[in-house]
ROBA-511276 format. One record per residue (C-alpha): y, x negated, z negated. Coordinates in steps of 0.5 Angstrom, whole numbers, plus 2048, in hexadecimal, padded with zeros to 3 digits. Example, Ala and Ser with C-alpha at 12.3 -4.5 7.8 and 13.67 -1.06 7.14 Angstrom:
2
+-----+-----+-----+
:  yy :  xx :  zz :
+-----+-----+-----+
: 7F7 : 7E7 : 7F0 :
: 7FE : 7E5 : 7F2 :
+-----+-----+-----+
// end
This chain:
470
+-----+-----+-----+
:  yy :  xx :  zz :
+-----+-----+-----+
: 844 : A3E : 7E4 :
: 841 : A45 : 7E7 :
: 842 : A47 : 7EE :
: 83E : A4E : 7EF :
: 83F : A51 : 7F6 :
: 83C : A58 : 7F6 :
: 838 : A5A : 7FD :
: 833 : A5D : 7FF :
: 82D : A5A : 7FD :
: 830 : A5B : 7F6 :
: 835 : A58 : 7F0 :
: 834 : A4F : 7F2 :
: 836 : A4B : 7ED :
: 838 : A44 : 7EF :
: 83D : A3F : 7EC :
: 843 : A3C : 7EE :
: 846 : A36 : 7EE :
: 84A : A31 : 7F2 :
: 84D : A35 : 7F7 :
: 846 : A38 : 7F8 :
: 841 : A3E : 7F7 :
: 83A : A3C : 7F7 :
: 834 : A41 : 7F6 :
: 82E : A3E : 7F6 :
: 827 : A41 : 7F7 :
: 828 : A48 : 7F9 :
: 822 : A4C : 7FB :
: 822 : A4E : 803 :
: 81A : A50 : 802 :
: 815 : A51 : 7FE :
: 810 : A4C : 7FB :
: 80C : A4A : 7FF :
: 806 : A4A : 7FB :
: 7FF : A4D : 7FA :
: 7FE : A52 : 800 :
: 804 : A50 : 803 :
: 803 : A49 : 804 :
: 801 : A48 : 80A :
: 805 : A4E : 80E :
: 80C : A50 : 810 :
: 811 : A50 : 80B :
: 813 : A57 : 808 :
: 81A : A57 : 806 :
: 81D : A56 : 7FF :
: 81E : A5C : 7FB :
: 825 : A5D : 7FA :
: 827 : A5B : 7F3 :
: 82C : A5E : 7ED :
: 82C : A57 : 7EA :
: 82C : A51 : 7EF :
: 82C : A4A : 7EA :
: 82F : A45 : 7EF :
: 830 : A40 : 7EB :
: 82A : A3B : 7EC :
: 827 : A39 : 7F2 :
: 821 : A3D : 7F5 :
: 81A : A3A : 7F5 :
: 819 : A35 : 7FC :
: 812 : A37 : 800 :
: 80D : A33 : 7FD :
: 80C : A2B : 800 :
: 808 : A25 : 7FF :
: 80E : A21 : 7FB :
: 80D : A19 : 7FF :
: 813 : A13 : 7FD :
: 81A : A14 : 800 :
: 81B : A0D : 803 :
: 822 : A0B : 800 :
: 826 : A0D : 806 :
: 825 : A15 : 806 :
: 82A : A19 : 802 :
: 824 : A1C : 7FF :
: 824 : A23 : 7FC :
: 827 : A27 : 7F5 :
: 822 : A28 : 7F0 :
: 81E : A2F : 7F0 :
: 818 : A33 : 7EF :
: 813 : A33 : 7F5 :
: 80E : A3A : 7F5 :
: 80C : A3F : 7FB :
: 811 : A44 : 7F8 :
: 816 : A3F : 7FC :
: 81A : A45 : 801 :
: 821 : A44 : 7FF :
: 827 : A41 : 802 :
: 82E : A3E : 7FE :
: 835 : A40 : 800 :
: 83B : A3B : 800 :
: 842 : A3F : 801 :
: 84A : A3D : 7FF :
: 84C : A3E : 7F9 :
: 853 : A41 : 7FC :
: 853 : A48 : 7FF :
: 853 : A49 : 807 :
: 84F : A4B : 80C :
: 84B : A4D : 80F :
: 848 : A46 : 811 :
: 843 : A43 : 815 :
: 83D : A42 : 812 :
: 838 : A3C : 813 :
: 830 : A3D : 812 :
: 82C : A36 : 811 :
: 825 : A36 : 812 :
: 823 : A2F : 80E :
: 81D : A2B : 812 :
: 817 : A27 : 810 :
: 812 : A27 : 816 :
: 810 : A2E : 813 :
: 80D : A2B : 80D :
: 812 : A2A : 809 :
: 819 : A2C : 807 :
: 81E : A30 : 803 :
: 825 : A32 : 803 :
: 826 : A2D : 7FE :
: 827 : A26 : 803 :
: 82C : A23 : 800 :
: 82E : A22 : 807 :
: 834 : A28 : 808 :
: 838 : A28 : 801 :
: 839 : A30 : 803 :
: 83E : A32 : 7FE :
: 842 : A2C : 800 :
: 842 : A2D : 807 :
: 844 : A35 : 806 :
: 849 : A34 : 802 :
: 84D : A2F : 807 :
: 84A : A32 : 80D :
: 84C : A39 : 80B :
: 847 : A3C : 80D :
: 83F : A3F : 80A :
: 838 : A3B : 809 :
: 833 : A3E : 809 :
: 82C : A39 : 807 :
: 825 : A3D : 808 :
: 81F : A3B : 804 :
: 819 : A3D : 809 :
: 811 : A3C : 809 :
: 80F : A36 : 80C :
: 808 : A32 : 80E :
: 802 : A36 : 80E :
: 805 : A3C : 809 :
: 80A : A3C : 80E :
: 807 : A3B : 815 :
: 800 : A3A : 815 :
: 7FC : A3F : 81C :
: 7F8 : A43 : 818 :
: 7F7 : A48 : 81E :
: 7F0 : A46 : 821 :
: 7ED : A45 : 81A :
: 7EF : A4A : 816 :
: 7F1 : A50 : 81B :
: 7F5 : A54 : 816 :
: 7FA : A4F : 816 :
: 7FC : A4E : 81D :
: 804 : A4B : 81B :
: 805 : A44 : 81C :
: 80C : A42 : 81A :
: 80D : A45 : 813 :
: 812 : A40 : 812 :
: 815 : A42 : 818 :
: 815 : A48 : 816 :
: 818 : A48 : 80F :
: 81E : A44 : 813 :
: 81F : A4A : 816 :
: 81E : A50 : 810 :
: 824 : A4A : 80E :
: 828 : A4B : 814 :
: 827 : A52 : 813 :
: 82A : A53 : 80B :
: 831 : A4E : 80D :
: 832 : A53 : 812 :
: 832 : A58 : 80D :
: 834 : A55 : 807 :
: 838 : A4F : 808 :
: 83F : A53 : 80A :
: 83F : A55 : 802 :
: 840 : A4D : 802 :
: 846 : A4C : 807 :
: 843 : A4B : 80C :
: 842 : A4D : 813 :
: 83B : A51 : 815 :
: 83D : A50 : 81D :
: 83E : A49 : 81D :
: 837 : A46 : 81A :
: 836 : A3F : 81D :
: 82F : A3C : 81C :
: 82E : A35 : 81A :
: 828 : A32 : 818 :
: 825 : A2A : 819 :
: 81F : A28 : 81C :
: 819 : A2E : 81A :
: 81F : A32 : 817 :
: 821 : A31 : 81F :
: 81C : A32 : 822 :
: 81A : A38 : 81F :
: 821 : A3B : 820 :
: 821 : A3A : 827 :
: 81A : A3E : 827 :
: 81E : A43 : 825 :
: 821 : A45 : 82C :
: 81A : A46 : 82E :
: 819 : A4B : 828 :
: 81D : A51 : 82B :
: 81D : A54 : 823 :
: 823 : A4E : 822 :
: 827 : A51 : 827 :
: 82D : A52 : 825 :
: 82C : A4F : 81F :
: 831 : A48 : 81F :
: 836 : A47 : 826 :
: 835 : A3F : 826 :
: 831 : A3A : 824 :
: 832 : A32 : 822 :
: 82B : A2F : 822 :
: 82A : A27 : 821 :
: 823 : A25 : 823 :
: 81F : A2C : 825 :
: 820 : A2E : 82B :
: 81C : A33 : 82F :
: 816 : A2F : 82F :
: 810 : A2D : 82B :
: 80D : A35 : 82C :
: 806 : A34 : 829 :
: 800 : A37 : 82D :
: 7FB : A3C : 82A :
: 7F5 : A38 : 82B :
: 7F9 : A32 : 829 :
: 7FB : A36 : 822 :
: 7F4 : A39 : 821 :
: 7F1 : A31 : 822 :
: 7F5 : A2F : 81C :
: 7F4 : A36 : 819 :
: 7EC : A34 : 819 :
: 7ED : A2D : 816 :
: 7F1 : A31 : 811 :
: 7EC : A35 : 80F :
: 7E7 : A30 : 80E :
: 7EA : A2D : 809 :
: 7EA : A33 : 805 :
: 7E4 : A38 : 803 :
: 7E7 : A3D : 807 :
: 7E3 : A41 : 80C :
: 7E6 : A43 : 813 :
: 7E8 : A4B : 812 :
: 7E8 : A4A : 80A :
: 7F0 : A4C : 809 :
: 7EF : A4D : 801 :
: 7EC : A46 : 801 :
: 7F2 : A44 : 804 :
: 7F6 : A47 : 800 :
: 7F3 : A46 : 7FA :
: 7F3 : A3D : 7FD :
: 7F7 : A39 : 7F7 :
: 7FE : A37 : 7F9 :
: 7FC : A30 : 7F8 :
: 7F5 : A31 : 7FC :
: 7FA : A33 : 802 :
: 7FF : A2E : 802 :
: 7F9 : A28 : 803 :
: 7F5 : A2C : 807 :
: 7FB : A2C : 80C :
: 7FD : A24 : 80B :
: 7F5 : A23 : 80B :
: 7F6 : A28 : 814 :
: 7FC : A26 : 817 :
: 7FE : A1E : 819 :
: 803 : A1A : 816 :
: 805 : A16 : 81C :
: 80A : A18 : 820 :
: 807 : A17 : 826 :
: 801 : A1A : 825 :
: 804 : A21 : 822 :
: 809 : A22 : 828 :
: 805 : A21 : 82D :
: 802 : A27 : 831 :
: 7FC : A29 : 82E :
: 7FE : A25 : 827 :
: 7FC : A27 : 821 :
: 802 : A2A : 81C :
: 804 : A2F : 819 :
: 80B : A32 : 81E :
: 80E : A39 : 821 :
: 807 : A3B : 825 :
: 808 : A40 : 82B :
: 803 : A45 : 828 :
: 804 : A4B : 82C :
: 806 : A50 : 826 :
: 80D : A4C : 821 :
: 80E : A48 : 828 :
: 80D : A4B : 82F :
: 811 : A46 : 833 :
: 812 : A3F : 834 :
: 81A : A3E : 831 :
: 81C : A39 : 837 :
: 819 : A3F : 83C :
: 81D : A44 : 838 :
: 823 : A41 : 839 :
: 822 : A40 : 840 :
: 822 : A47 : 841 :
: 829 : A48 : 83D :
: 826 : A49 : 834 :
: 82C : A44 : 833 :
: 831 : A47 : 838 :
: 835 : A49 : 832 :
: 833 : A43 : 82D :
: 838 : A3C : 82F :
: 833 : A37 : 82D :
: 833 : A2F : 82B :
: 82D : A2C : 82C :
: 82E : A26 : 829 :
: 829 : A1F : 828 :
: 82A : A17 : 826 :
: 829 : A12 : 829 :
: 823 : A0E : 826 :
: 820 : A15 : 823 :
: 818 : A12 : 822 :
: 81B : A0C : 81E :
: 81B : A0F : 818 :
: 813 : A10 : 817 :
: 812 : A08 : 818 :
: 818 : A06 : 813 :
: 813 : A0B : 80F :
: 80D : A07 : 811 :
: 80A : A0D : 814 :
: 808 : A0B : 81B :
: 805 : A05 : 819 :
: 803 : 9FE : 81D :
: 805 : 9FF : 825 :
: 802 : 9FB : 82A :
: 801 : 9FC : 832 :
: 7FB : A01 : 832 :
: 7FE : A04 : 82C :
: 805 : A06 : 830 :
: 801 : A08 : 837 :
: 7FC : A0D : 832 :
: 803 : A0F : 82F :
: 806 : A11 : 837 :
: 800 : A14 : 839 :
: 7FF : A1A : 834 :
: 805 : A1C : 838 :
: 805 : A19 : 83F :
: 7FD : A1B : 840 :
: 7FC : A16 : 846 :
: 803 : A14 : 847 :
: 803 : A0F : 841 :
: 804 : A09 : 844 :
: 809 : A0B : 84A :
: 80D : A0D : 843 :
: 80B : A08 : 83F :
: 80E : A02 : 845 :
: 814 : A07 : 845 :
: 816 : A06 : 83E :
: 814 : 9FE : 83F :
: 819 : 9FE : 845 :
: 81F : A01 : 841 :
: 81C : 9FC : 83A :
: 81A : 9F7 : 83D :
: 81A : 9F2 : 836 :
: 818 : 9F7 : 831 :
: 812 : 9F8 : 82D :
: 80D : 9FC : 82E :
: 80E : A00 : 827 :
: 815 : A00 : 829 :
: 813 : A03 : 830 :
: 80F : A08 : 82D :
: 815 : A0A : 828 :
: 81A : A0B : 82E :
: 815 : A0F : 832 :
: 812 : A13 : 82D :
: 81A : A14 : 82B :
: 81B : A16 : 833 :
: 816 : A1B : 834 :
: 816 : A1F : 82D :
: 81E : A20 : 82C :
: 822 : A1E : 832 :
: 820 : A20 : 838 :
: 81E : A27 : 835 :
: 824 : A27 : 832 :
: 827 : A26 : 83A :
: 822 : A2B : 83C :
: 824 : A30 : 837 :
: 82B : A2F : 83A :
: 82A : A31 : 840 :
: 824 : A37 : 840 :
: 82B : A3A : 83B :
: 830 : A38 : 842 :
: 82B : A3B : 846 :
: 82B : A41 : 842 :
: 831 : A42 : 841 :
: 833 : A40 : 83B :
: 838 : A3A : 838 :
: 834 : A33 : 836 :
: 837 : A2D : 834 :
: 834 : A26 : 832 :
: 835 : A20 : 82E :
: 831 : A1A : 82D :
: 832 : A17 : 825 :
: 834 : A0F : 827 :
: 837 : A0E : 81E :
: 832 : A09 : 81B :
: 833 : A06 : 814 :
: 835 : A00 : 813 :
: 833 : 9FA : 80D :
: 82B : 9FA : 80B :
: 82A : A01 : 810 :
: 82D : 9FF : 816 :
: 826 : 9FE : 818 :
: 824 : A06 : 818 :
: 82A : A07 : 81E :
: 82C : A0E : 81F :
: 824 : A11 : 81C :
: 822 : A18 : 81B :
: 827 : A1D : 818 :
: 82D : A17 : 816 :
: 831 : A1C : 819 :
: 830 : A22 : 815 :
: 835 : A1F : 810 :
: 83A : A1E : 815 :
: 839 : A25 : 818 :
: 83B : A28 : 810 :
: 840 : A23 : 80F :
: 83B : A20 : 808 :
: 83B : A19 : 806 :
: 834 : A16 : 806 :
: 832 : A0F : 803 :
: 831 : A0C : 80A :
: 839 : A0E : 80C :
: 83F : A08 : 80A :
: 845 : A0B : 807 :
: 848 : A08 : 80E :
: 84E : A0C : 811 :
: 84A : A0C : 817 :
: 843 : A10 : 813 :
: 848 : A15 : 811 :
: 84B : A17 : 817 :
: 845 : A17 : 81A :
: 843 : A1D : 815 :
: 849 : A21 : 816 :
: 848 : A21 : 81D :
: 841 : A22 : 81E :
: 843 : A28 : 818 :
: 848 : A2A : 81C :
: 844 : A2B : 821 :
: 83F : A30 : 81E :
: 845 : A33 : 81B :
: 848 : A35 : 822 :
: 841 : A37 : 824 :
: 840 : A3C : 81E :
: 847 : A3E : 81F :
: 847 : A40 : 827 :
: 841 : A3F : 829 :
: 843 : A3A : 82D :
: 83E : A33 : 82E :
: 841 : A2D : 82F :
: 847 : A29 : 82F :
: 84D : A27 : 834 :
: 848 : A24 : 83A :
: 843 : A1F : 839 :
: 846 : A1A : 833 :
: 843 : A16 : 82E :
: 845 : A18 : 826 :
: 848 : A13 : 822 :
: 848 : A0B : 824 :
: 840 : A0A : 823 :
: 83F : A11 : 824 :
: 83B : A16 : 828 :
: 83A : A17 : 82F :
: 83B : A1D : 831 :
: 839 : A1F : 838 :
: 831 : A1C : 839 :
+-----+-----+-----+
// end
C-alpha cells in the first residue's frame, strides 16, 4: 500500500505496512559526481515526483566478509550518487513527534543506512516517534584532505557536510511527515558519532538538532592537516593523478579510488587512531572545521544540546575477534602504547599491568586501546559539555552475549541494537535482553522527547545491563 506525503521538496511516495510508514532513498542533495565529486554538496532539486519506494545507493565501499555475528545490511545498489536518506513514521496520525536522525558507522570507510542493526520501521511505529537514516559519502570520496595538493578544493570533511545539508532538509521537509523540526536528536555510532559531534565545532549546524546520543564517537580523533596531507601523498601514489590536477582526479574510476584508500590508510586499530596515524577521519582543516569540537563545547556550542556520550566496555575486541590485530607480544603492546604516550609508555604500560595483573598482553593491549580511543574521551567530552554549560550523561555498555560469543564481551557497536530497541543474532530471546532494549530506548526516547540526558541518577539497565554514570 502507498503512503504519499506532500512536502516541500515535493510529491514522496513511499509504502505503508505494519503500522509504519517507510520512504526510502529520498534525495537531500545532488550527485555527487563528475565536477561535484570532490566538493561540497549542492542541495537537491525539489522534485514534482519523489519514488521513495526502493533504498537509495549507499556510498561506495570495499565490500569484506561480515563475521557471523554482525547484523549485516539490507540488499542495495552501491554508486557515488549516494546523497539520500530514509524516513520511518507511524502509520497512525498525531504529532508532531520528536525525530531521531542516525548516522551509520563504519571507521569512515564503509557503511550505509541499511545496517540491519536498527529495524527503523519497527521501532518508529512502537516508539512513536520519526527516523530518519542518512546515507553520506565516506572514505576518501568523503574525507580524503585535498587542500595542499590541489589548492582549488580547500574543504575536507565532505561527508561531514553532506550530514549537515541532510540536517538541514529535515528541518525544512520532515513536519510534512509528522514530525517535529525543533526537536531533531542526533544519533550516530563510532565514525557516524564521531563526525556528529564535530558538527558543534561547525557553527553552520547550529540550530540544526537540539540533542545528540552518540555511542562510541566522542569529541576526539580530530585529524591534523599534515597528518591528512601524508595520507593524502600516499593515496596519489597509487594512482596517476599528479598533485594540482583536480579533472584527472575527477575523471579517477571509482574502483581505482577505493584501492588507492585501502592501499593509504592503516588497517590496525592502533596505528590508525594514534596521533599522526594514517587514516581516513574529520580533519580540522581551517575551512569545512574551524574548531576542535571538544574546545567548541567548552566554550558553550553545546549549551542548548542535552548530550549522551556513550561507550562499551571492551570496544577494541571487535578487531581481534576479526583477526585484524594480529599476534600480540610485549614489544608489541609497548609500541602500541607509545604512539599515544610518546616518552610516557612504559609508566602506563606498568599502570595497566598493575590494574591486570594476569592478563595477556593481546588482552592488555585490547583494554588499553579500548581505554584511550572510546572511554576516556567519552569522560572528557563530558566534562568540556559541564564546563561549558551544558547537560551531558554517560554510560559504559557492560551486555555481553552469552553461548558461542560470550567471548566478544561488551565489543565495539553491541549497544546500537539496544539503544534502538532491534533484535540482533548475538541477542537471546531472554526476558532480561528484552528489557534491557526497552530501557536503554527509553532513554533515547526521552531525550528525543525533552532534550534531557540520562536517567534517574547513576543506575545500571537491565540485570546485566549498562552502567550508566563512568
Amino acid at each position: 500500500m502507498s503512503a504519499v506525503v506532500e512536502a516541500p521538496a515535493g510529491r514522496i511516495t513511499g509504502r505503508a505496512a505494519g503500522g509504519s510508514r517507510v520512504f526510502l532513498g529520498i534525495p537531500y542533495g545532488r550527485p555527487p559526481v563528475g565536477a561535484l565529486r570532490w566538493r561540497p554538496p549542492e542541495p537537491a532539486a525539489p522534485g514534482i515526483e519523489i519514488d521513495a519506494t526502493r533504498p537509495g545507493p549507499a556510498p561506495p565501499q570495499i565490500h569484506r566478509p561480515l563475521p557471523p555475528w554482525a547484523p549485516g545490511t539490507r540488499a542495495q545498489p552501491y554508486a557515488e550518487d549516494c546523497l539520500n536518506l530514509d524516513i520511518y513514521a507511524p502509520a497512525r496520525s498525531g504529532g508532531p513527534r520528536p525525530v531521531i536522525v542516525h548516522a551509520f558507522g563504519g571507521g569512515f570507510q564503509g557503511g550505509s543506512a541499511g545496517g540491519l542493526g536498527i529495524d527503523g520501521a519497527r521501532f518508529a511505529a512502537t516508539r512513536d516517534c520519526i527516523l530518519v537514516r542518512v546515507n553520506m559519502r565516506t572514505g576518501a570520496l568523503g574525507f580524503l584532505h585535498l587542500a595542499e595538493a590541489f589548492p582549488g578544493l580547500p574543504q575536507t570533511n565532505r561527508g561531514m557536510l553532506d550530514l549537515i545539508l541532510a540536517l538541514t532538509w529535515v528541518r525544512d521537509n520532515i513536519a510534512a511527515f509528522g514530525g517535529d523540526p525543533g526537536r531533531v536528536t542526533l544519533a550516530g555510532l563510532s565514525s557516524g558519532a564521531f563526525t556528529a559531534t564535530a558538527l558543534f565545532g561547525c557553527p553552520e549546524a547550529r540550530g540544526l538538532f537540539h540533542a545528540a546520543w552518540l555511542m562510541s564517537g566522542p569529541a576526539s580523533r580530530i585529524v591534523a592537516p599534515d597528518t591528512a596531507a601524508a595520507v593524502t601523498r600516499a593515496f596519489l601514489d597509487e594512482t596517476d593523478v599528479p598533485a594540482g590536477d583536480i579533472g584527472a582526479l575527477e575523471r579517477l574510476p571509482v574502483g581505482a579510488v577505493l584501492a588507492a584508500q585501502e592501499a593509504s590508510v592503516a588497517s590496525d586499530l592502533g596505528a590508525r587512531n594514534a596521533p599522526g596515524g594514517r587514516t581516513l577521519g574529520i580533519v580540522q582543516d581551517g575551512a569545512s572545521l574551524a574548531r576542535h569540537p571538544r574546545d567548541a563545547l567548552q566554550d558553550g556550542a553545546g549549551r542548548d544540546v542535552g548530550i549522551v556520550f556513550g561507550c562499551t566496555a571492551q570496544e577494541a575486541r571487535m578487531w581481534y575477534a576479526a583477526g585484524i590485530m594480529g599476534a600480540v607480544d610485549e614489544a608489541r603492546l609497548l609500541q602500541t602504547i607509545r604512539r599515544f604516550e610518546g616518552a610516557g609508555a612504559e609508566a602506563a604500560r606498568d599502570r595497566l599491568r598493575a590494574h591486570h595483573p594476569d592478563a595477556s598482553p593481546r588482552r592488555l593491549e585490547e583494554r588499553y586501546l579500548s581505554d584511550v580511543i572510546y572511554r576516556r574521551p567519552v569522560i572528557e567530552s563530558a566534562e568540556a559539555q559541564r564546563r561549558g554549560g551544558g547537560q551531558a550523561a554517560t554510560y559504559c555498555f557492560q551486555w555481553a552475549p552469552a553461548g558461542a560469543h560470550a567471548e566478544l564481551g561488551a565489543s565495539h557497536g553491541f549497544d546500537e541494537p539496544f539503544v534502538f530497541d532491534t533484535p540482533v543474532p548475538v541477542m537471546t530471546d531472554s526476558p532480561a535482553d528484552a528489557s534491557l532494549r526497552q530501557e536503554m530506548s527509553d532513554a533515547l526516547l526521552q531525550l528525543a522527547r525533552t532534550g534531557r540526558p540520562g536517567w534517574a541518577g547513576d543506575r545500571v539497565f537491565g540485570d546485566a545491563g549498562a552502567a550508566a554514570g563512568l
